[in-house]
Backbone bond lengths (Angstrom), bond angles and torsions (degrees), N, CA, C in turn:
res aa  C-N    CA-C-N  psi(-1)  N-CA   C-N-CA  omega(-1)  CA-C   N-CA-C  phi
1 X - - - 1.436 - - 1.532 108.69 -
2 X 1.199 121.31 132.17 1.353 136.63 170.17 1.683 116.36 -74.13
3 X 1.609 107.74 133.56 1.506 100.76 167.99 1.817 100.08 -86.64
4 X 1.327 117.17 129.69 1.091 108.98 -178.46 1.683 120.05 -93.42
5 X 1.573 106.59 11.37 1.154 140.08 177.79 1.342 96.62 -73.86
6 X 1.652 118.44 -80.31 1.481 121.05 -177.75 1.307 115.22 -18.54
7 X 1.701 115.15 117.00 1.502 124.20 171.71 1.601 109.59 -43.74
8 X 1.256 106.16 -51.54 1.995 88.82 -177.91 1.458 114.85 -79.34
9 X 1.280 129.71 20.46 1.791 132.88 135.32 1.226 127.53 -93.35
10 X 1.309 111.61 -20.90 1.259 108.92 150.97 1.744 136.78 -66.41
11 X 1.376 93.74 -36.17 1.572 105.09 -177.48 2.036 97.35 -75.65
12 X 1.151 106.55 -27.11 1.365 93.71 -171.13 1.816 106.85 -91.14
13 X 1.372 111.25 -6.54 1.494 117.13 -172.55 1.796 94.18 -99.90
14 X 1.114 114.15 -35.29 1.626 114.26 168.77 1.746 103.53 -53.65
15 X 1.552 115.20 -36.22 1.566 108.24 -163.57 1.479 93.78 -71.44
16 X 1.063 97.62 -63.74 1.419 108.28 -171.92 1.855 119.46 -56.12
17 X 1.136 89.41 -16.76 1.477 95.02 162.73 1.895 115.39 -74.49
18 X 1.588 106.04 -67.95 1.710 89.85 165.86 1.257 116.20 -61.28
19 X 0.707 146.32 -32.39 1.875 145.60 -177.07 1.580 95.70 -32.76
20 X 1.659 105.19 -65.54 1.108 106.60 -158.05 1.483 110.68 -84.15
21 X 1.571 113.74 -9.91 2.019 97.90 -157.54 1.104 129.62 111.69
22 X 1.443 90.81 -17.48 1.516 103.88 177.66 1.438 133.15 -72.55
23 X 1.480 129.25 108.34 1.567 104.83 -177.03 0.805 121.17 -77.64
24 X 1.666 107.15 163.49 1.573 105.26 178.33 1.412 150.16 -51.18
25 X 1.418 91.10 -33.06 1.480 131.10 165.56 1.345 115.12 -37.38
26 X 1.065 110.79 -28.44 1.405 135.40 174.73 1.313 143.40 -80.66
27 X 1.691 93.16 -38.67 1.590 107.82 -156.58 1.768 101.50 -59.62
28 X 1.370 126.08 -38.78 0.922 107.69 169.84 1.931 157.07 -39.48
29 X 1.728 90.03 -5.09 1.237 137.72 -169.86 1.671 89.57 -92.33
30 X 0.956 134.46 -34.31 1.520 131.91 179.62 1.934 108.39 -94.38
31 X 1.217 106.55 -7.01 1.875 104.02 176.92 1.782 109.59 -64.46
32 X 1.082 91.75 -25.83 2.052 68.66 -174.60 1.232 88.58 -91.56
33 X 1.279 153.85 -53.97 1.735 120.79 -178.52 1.321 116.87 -46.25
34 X 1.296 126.51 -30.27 1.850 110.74 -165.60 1.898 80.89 -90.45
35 X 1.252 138.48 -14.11 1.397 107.95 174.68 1.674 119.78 -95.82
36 X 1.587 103.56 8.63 1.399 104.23 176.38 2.176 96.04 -136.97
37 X 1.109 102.28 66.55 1.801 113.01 -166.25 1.846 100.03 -60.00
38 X 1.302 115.54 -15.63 1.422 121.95 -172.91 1.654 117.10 -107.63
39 X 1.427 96.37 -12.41 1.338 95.99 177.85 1.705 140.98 -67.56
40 X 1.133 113.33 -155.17 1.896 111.06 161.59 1.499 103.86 -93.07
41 X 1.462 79.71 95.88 2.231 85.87 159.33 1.609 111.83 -69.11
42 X 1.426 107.22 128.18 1.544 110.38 160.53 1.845 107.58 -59.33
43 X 1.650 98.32 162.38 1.364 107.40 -174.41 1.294 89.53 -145.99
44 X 1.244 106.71 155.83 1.825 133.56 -155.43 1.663 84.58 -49.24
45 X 1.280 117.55 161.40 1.551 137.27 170.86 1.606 106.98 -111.21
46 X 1.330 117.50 -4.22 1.324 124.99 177.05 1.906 107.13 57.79
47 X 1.752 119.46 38.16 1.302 125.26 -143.48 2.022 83.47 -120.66
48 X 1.538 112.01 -27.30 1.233 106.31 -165.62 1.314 117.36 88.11
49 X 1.507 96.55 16.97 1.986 89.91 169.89 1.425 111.33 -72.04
50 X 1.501 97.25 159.16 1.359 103.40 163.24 1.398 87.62 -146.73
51 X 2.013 87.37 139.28 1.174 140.55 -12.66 1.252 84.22 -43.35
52 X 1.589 107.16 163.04 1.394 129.24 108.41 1.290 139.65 -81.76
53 X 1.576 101.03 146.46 1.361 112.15 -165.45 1.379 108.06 -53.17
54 X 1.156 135.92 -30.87 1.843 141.43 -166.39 1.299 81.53 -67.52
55 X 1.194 118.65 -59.81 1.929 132.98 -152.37 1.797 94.90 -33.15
56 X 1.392 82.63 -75.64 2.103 115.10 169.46 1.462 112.17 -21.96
57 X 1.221 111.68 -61.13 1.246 130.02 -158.06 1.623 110.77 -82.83
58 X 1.258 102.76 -17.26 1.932 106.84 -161.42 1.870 86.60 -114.09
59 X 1.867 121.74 -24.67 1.347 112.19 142.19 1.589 136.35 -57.10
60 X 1.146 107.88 -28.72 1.376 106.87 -171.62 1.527 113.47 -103.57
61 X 1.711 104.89 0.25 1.362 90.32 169.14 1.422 109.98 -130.84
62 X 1.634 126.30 17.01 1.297 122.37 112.43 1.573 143.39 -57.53
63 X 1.106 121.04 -25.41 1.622 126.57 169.22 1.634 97.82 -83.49
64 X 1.497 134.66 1.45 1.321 109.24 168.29 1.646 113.10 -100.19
65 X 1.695 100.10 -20.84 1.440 106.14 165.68 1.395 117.58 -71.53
66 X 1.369 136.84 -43.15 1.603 151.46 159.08 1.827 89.91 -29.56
67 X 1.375 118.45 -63.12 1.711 103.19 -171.76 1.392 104.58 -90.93
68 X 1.359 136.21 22.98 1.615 125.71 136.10 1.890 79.93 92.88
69 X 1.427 121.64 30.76 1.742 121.09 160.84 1.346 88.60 -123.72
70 X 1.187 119.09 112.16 1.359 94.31 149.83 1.772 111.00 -120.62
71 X 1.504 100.98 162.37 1.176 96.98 176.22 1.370 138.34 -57.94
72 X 1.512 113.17 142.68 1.668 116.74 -178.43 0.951 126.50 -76.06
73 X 1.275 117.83 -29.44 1.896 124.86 -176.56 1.054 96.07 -97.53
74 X 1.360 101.93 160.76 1.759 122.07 -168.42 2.067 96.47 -64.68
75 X 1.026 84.93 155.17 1.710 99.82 174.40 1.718 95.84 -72.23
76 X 0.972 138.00 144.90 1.891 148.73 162.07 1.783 91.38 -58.27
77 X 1.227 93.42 160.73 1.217 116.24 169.82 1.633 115.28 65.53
């Protein structure tokens, strides 16, 4: 489990936050995937949320590659 507190997850969840589009405003919307990196990622509902869950999900598992974890199980979708 990740502290998503720790400054160097933040700096790498900020990258991965512009990378993707994501505002900041937001990023907090990506903390329970980087504290459960093995778990069941949600996948888009095709509903037009925003975020979307892909959005979330393709953030949080670039900021785990940015800190040199990346995830083991296949990405959803």
């Amino acid at each position: 489990m990740l502290d998503v507190k720790d400054p160097i997850v933040q700096a790498a969840l900020r990258t991965a936050c512009e990378e993707a589009g994501l505002p900041d405003s937001l990023r907090g919307c990506v903390y329970p995937l980087l504290r459960e990196p093995e778990g069941d990622w949600p996948t888009c509902c095709g509903g037009g949320c925003l975020p979307c869950s892909s959005t979330l999900v393709d953030v949080a598992a670039r900021t785990l590659v940015l800190l040199g974890t990346p995830r083991r199980s296949p990405i959803p979708g």
